[in-house]
C-alpha positions in Angstrom: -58.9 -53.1 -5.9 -58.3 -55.4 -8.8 -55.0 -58.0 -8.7 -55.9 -60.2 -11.6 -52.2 -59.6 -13.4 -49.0 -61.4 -12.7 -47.8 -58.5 -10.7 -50.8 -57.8 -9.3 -51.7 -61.8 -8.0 -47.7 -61.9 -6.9 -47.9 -59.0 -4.9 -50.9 -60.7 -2.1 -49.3 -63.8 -2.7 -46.1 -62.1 -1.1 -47.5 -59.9 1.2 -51.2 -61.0 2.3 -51.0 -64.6 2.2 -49.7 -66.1 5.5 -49.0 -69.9 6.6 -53.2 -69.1 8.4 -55.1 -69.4 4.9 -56.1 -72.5 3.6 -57.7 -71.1 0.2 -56.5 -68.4 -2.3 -59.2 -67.0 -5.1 -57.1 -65.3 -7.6 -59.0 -63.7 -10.3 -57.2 -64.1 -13.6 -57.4 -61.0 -16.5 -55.8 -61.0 -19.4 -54.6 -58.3 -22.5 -52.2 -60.6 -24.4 -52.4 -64.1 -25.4 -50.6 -66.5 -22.7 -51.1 -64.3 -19.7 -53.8 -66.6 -18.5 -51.4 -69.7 -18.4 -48.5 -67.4 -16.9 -51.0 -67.2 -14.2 -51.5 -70.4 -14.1 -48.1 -71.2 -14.0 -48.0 -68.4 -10.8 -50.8 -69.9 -8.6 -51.0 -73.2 -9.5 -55.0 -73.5 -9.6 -56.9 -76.9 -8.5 -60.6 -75.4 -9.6 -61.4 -72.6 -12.0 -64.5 -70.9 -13.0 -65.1 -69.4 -16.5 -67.9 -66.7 -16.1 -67.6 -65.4 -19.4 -65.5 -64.7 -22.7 -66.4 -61.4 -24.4 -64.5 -58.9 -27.0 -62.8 -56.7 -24.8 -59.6 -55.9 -25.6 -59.6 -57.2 -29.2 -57.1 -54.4 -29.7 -54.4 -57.0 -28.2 -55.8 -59.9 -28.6 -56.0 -59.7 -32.6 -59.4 -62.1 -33.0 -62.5 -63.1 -30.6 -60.8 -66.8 -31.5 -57.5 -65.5 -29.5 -59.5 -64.5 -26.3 -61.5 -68.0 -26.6 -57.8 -70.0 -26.7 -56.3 -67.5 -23.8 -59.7 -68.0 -21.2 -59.3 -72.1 -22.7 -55.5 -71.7 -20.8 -57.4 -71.7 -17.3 -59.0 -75.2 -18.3 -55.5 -76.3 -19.6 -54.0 -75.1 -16.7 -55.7 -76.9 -13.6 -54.3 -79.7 -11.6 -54.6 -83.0 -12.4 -57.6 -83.6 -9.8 -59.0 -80.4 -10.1 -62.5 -79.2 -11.8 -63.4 -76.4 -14.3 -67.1 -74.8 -14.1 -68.3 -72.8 -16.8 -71.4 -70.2 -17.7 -73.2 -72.8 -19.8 -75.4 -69.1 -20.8 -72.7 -68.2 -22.6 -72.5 -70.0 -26.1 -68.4 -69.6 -25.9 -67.9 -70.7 -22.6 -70.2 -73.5 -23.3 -67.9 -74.5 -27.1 -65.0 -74.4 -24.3 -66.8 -76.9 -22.3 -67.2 -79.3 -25.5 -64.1 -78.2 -27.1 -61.5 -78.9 -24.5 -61.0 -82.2 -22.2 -60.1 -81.8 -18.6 -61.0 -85.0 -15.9 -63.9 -83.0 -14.2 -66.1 -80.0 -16.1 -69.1 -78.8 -15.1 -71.6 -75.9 -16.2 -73.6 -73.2 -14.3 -76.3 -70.6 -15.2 -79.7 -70.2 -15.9 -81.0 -71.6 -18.8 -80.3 -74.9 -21.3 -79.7 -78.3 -20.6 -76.8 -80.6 -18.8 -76.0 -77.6 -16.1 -74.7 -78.6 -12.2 -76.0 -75.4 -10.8 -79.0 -73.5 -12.1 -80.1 -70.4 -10.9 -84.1 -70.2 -11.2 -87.2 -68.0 -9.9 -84.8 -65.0 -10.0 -86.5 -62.2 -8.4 -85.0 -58.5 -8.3 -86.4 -55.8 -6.3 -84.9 -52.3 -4.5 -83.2 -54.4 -1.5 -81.7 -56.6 -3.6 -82.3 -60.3 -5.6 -84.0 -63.5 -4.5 -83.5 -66.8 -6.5 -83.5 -70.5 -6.4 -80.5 -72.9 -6.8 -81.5 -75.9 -8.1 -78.5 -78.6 -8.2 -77.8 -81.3 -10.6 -79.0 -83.8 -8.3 -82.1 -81.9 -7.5 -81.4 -80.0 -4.1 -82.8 -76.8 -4.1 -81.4 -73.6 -2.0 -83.3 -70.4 -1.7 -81.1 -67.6 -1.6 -81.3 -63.6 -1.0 -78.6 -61.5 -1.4 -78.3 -57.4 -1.9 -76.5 -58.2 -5.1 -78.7 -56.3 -8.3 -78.4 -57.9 -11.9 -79.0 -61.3 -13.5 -75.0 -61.2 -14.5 -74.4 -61.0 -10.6 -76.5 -64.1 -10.0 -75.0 -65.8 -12.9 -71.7 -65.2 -11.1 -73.0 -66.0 -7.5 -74.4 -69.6 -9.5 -70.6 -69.9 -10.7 -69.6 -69.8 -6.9 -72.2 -71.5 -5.7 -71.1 -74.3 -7.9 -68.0 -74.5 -7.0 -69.0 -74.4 -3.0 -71.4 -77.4 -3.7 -68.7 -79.4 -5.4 -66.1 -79.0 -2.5 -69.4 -80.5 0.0 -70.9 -77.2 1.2 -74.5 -77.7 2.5 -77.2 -75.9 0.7 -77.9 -73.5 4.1 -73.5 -73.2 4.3 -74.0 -71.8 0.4 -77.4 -69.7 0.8 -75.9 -68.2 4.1 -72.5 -67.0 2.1 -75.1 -65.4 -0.4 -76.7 -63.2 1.8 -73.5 -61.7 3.1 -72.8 -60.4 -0.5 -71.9 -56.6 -0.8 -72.4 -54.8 -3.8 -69.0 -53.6 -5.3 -68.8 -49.9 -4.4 -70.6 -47.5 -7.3 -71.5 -51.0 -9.3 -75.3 -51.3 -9.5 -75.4 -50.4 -5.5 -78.7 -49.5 -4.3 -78.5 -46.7 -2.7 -81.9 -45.3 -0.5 -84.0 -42.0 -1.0 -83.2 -40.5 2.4 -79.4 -41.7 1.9 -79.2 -39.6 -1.7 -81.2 -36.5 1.0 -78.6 -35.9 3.9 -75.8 -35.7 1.4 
């Protein structure tokens, strides 16, 4: 299911997180201008990842320029010695990058200049994707996962990112990428014989 609203992120705060977990991803929607820094204010985040900034829900938000400032409130947001990476693909997320200072900000994807993580040699087939991460300082991880679509690697590059930063191996990161399950009916491949006995 999806928690990404204040009632939503404090409900597995209260009653899934226990004393045992040393890290909490908390994905972070919004509808209304502020509710990504109310979110902030809830979880308290050290890194943040900005995959992408799109239209949706312009019906709340009153302007594309409104959803740019709320997905900005993650940046703003962050701890003092925390990080930001962002889907240097995306034209927006990359004006956030340049727009908005934070200590440590870094961009992911596939394509242009000045990114940490790149995602190359992206290969999809019926079993899934293959691809290359290539880092900022050169290392370069071949990775498999079941996940289909170029948005999904761009996401898994977001991660990937992220994991790299914190001092994950290249084999620690590519072995975390082939555990990836598709999200149930979301681009799910799904065999011949499988469609057959049902």
């Amino acid at each position: 299911g999806s928690f990404n609203t204040p009632m939503g992120v404090t409900r597995v705060i209260r009653e899934k997180l226990t004393e045992n977990h040393e890290v909490f991803i908390a994905e972070m929607g919004a509808r209304y201008k502020g509710d990504i820094a109310e979110l902030c204010r809830l979880v308290k985040p050290r890194y943040g990842i900005i995959t992408a900034v799109g239209k949706q829900h312009l019906e709340t938000f009153g302007s594309l320029e409104n959803v740019i400032r709320t997905k900005a409130e993650l940046m703003v947001g962050l701890s003092a010695d925390g990080a930001c990476f962002l889907n240097g693909d995306d034209p927006i997320c990359r004006g956030i990058y340049n727009d908005y200072d934070v200590k440590e900000k870094y961009l992911f994807g596939t394509e242009g200049e000045g990114l940490y993580m790149r995602a190359e040699n992206i290969r999809v087939g019926p079993a899934g994707s293959s691809f290359e991460l290539v880092s900022a300082d050169g290392v370069r991880i071949p990775c498999t996962t079941a996940l289909l679509g170029r948005h999904n690697i761009l996401n898994v590059a977001g991660a990937a990112a992220l994991a790299y930063y914190l001092g994950l191996t290249g084999e620690e990161i590519a072995a975390g990428i082939a555990k990836l399950e598709p999200v149930e009916h979301r681009l799910q491949p799904v065999s011949y014989t499988h469609l057959r006995a049902h």
